[in-house]
C-alpha positions in Angstrom: 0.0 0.0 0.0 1.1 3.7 -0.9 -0.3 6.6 -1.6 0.9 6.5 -5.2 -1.2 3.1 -5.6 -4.2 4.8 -3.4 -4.3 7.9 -5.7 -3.6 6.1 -9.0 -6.5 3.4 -8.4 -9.1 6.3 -6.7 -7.8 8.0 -10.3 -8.8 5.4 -12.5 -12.3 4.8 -10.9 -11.4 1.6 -8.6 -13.6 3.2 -5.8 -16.6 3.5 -3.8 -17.3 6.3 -1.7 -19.0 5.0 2.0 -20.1 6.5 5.4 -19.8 3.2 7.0 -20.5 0.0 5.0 -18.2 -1.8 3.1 -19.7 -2.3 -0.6 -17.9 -4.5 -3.4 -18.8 -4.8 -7.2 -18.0 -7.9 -9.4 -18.3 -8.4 -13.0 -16.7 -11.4 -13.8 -13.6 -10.4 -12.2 -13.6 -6.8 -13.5 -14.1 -4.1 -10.6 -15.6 -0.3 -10.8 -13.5 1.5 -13.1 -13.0 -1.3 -15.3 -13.9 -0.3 -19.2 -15.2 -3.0 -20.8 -15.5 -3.4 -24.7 -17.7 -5.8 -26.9 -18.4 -5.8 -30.8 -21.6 -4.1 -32.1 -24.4 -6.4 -32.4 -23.3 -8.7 -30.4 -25.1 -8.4 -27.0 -23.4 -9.3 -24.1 -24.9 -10.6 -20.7 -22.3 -9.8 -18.2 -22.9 -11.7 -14.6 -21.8 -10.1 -11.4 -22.3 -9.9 -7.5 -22.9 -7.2 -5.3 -21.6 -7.7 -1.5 -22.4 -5.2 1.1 -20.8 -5.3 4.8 -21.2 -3.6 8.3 -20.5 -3.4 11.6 -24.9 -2.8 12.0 -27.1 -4.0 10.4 -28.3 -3.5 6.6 -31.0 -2.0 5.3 -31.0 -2.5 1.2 -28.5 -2.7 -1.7 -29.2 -1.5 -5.3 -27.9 -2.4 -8.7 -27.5 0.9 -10.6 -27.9 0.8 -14.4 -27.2 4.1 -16.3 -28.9 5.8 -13.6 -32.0 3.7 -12.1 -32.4 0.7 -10.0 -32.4 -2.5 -11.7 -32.4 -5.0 -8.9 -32.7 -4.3 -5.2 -32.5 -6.9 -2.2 -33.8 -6.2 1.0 -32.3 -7.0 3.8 -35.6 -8.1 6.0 -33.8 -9.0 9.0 -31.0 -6.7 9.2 -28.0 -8.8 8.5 -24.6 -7.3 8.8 -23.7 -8.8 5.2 -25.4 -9.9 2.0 -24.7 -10.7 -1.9 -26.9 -9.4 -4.6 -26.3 -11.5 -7.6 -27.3 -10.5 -11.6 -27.1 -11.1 -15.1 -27.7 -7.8 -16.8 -27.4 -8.3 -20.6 -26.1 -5.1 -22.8 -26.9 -4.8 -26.5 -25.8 -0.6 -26.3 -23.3 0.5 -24.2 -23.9 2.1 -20.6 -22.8 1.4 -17.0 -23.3 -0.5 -13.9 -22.7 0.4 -10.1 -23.9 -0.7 -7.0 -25.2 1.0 -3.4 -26.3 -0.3 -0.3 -27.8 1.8 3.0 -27.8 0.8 6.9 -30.4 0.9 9.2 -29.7 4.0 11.5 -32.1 6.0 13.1 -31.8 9.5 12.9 -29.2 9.1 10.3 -28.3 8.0 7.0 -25.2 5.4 6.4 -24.5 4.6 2.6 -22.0 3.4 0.5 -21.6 3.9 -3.8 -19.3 2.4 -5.9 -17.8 4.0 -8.4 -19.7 2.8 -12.2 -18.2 -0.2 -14.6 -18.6 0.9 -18.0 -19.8 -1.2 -21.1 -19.1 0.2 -24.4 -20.4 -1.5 -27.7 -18.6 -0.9 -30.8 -17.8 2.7 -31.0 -21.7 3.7 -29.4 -21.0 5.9 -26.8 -22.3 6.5 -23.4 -24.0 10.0 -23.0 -27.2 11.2 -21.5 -29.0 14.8 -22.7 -30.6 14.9 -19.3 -27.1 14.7 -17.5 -26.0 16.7 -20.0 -28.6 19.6 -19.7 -27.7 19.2 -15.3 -24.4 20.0 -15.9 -25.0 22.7 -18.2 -27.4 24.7 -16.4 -24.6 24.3 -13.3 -21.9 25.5 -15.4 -24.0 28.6 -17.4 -25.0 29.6 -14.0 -21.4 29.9 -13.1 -20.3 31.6 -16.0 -23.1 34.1 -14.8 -21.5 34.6 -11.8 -17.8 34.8 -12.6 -18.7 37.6 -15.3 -21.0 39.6 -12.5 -18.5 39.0 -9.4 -15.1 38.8 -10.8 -13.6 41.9 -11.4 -9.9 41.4 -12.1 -10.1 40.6 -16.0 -7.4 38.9 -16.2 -8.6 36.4 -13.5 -12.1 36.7 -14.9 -10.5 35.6 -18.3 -8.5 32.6 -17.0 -12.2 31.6 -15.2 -14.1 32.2 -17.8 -11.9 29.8 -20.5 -12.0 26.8 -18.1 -16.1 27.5 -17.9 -16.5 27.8 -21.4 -14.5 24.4 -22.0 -16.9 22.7 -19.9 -19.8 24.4 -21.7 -18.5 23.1 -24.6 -18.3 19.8 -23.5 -21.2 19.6 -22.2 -22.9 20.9 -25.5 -21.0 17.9 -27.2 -22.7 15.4 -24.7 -26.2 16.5 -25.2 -25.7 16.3 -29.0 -23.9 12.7 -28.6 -27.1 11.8 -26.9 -29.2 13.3 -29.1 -27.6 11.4 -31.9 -27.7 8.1 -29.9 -31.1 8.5 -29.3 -33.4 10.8 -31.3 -36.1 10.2 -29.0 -34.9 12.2 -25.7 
C-alpha cells in the first residue's frame, strides 16, 4: 500500500465512496472503473455480485444501471452482510454500479461504488438529461464569474476553463441526441 497506488486506483475509478458500510462490485472479475468493450451487435450478458458489509445491520443494496435501479434486495432481517447476484445483458453501451444503506435511526449510512462501463462498438455512453444538469450548473457559473469577478485577467482565465466545460457539455447532449433521437 502507498499513496501513489491509493491515488492512482481512486484516479482510475477503482472506488466506492461510504459512510460506513463496506460495498464490493463484481463483473466477472472486473471491478468499478473497469472499461469494458464488446463488438456491435453482439449483446453481451455480463454476470456479477454485489456484496455489502457492516458493523450494523443492513438496510438494502441496489444495482444501478445508467442511472435507475435494476435489482434491489432487501435486507428483512438486518443482517450485517449480504450478496446481490445479476445477469444484466447489454446490446448498447452504458454502465453498472452498485449501493447499499444501513439501518440507522436518525441518520443516514451509505456506500456507492464508483460505475463499470460497457461500451459497444464505438456507441458511446451519454445522457441529454445529464448533459442539460451540468449545463445549467456551469452557465449559471459563468453568470456569476462575469458579474462577481472583477480582475479581468482572473475573470478571463475563469471564464476559459467555464467555457470548456460548456462546450463539452454541448457535445454530450448532442452525442445523446444522436444516440437516441427520441430524448
Amino acid at each position: 500500500f502507498s499513496y501513489e497506488a491509493w491515488f492512482g486506483a481512486l484516479r482510475a475509478g477503482r472506488s466506492f465512496a461510504t459512510n460506513g458500510p463496506l460495498l464490493l462490485l463484481d463483473i466477472d472479475g472486473d471491478i468499478p472503473g473497469a472499461l469494458l468493450r464488446y463488438a456491435a451487435g453482439d449483446p453481451q450478458t455480463l454476470a456479477g455480485s454485489v456484496t455489502a458489509s457492516t458493523a450494523s445491520s443492513l438496510a438494502y443494496v441496489e444495482l444501478v444501471r445508467d442511472g435507475r435501479v435494476v435489482q434491489r434486495v432487501d435486507v428483512e432481517d438486518g443482517a450485517a452482510r449480504t450478496t446481490l447476484t445479476f445477469a444484466e445483458t447489454f446490446d448498447r453501451s452504458g454502465w453498472i454500479a452498485a449501493r447499499c444503506f444501513e439501518r440507522i435511526e436518525g441518520n443516514v449510512r451509505y456506500a456507492q461504488t464508483s460505475p463499470i462501463y460497457v461500451y459497444m462498438g464505438t456507441d458511446q455512453i451519454a445522457s441529454a438529461k445529464d448533459a442539460q444538469y451540468f449545463l445549467d450548473i456551469v452557465e449559471g457559473q459563468i453568470a456569476q464569474a462575469v458579474e462577481s469577478l472583477k480582475d479581468t485577467a482572473h475573470r478571463g482565465e475563469v471564464l476559459t476553463c467555464l467555457e470548456g466545460a460548456r462546450d463539452y457539455y454541448r457535445m454530450i447532449g448532442e452525442l445523446a441526441a444522436e444516440r437516441d433521437p427520441s430524448n
